[in-house]
C-alpha positions in Angstrom: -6.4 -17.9 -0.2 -8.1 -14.7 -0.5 -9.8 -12.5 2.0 -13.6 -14.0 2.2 -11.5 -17.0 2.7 -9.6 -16.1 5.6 -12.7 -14.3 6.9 -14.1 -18.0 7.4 -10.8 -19.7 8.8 -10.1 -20.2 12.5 -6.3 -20.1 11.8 -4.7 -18.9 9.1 -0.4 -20.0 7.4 1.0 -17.3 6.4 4.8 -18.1 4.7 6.1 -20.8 7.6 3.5 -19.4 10.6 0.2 -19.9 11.5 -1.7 -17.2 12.9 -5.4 -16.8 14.3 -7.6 -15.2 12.1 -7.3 -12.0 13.7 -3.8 -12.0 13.4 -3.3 -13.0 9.7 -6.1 -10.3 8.8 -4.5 -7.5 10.7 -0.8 -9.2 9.6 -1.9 -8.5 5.6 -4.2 -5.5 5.7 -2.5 -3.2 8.4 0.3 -1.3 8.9 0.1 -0.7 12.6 3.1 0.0 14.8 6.4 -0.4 12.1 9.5 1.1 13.0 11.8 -0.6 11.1 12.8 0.1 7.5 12.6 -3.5 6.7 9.9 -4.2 8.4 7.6 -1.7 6.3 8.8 -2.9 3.2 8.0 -6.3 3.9 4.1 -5.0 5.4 3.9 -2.8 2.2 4.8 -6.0 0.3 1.9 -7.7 1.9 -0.3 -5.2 1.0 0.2 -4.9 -2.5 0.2 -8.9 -2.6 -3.6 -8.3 -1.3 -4.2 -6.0 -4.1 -2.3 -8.4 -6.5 -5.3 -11.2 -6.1 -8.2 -10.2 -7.6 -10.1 -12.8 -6.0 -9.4 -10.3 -2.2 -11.4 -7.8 -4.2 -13.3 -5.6 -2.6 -10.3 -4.5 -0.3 -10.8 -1.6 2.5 -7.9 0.1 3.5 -8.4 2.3 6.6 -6.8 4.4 9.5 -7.5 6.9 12.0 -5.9 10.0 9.8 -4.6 8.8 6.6 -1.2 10.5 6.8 1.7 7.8 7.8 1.4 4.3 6.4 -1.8 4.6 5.4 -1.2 7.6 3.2 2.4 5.8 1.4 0.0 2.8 0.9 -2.4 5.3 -1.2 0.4 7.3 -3.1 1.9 4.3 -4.1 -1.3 2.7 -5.6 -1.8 6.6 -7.1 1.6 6.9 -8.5 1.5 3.3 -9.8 -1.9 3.6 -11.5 -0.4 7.0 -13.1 -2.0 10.0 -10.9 0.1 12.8 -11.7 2.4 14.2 -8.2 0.3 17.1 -7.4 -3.1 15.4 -7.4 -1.4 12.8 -5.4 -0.1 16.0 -2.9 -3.6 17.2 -2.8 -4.8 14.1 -1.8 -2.5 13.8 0.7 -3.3 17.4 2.1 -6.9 16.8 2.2 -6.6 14.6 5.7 -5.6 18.5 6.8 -9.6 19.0 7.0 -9.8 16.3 9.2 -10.0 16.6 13.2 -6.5 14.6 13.1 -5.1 17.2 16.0 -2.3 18.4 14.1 -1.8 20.0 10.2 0.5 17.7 8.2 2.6 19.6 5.9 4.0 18.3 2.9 7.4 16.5 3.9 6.0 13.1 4.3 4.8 13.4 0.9 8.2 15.0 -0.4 9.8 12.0 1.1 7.7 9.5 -0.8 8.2 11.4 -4.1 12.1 11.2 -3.2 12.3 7.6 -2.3 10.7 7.1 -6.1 12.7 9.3 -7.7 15.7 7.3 -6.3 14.9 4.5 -8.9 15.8 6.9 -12.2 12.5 5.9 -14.1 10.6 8.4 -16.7 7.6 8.3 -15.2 6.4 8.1 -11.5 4.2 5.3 -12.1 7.3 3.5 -13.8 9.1 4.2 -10.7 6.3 3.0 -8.3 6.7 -0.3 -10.4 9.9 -0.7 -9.7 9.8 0.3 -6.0 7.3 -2.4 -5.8 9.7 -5.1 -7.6 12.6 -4.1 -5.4 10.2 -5.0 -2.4 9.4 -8.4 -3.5 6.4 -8.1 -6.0 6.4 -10.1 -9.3 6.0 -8.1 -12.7 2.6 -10.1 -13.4 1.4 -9.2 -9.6 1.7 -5.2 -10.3 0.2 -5.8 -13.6 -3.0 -7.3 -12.1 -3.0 -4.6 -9.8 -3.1 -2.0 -13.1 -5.6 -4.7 -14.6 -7.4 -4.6 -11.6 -7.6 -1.2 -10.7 -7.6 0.8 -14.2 -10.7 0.7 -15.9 -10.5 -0.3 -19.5 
């Protein structure tokens, strides 16, 4: 089911629940309120899953600052679509200009780059992949995403 879909369902199954449309929507396009390890890689999952079907297309992903989950959602779609690191720190240092009542420096983003790293790839979109199928995605669900997402 893609997104316009949902859009026009009162409830929505997602895996063995049902959920009202609200629900489901903010359940696969937000990353609101996760604590737990496990728990974001499973919401991440979810995400990219979104991104996977080209039939969701267009998707709008959104917060209030752009830093937290929002922001690991974005370097991982940059790293995976082959943005070299330091325009991908850049972006990530742009939301300073924002009125988001602090400065964010640039551990958050070290972090990400770290957790990547971890997986001993050449590249950083070659580990973004496999960060991605460690977290549940299918090979041919990251490659629609680099279909989808790389023009050609």
């Amino acid at each position: 089911m893609n997104i316009r879909e949902l859009l026009s369902e009162s409830s929505i199954e997602i895996g063995a629940e049902l959920f009202s449309k609200d629900e489901a929507l903010d359940k696969l396009v937000s990353l609101q309120n996760i604590q737990d390890k496990t728990a974001l890689r499973e919401e991440i999952r979810d995400i990219f899953k979104v991104y996977a079907d080209k039939d969701n297309y267009p998707v709008y992903l959104h917060c209030s600052i752009g830093t937290d989950r929002t922001g690991l959602v974005s370097y991982l779609m940059g790293a995976l679509l082959g943005i070299h690191y330091d325009d991908l720190y850049k972006d990530y240092l742009f939301s300073n200009f924002g009125n988001i009542g602090s400065s964010r420096d640039e551990s958050a983003i070290i972090k990400y780059q770290n957790t990547l790293k971890g997986y001993k790839k050449k590249t950083l979109a070659e580990c973004a992949e496999a960060y991605l199928l460690d977290i549940g995605l299918t090979s041919s669900e990251v490659a629609s995403i680099r279909e989808t997402m790389i023009e050609k």
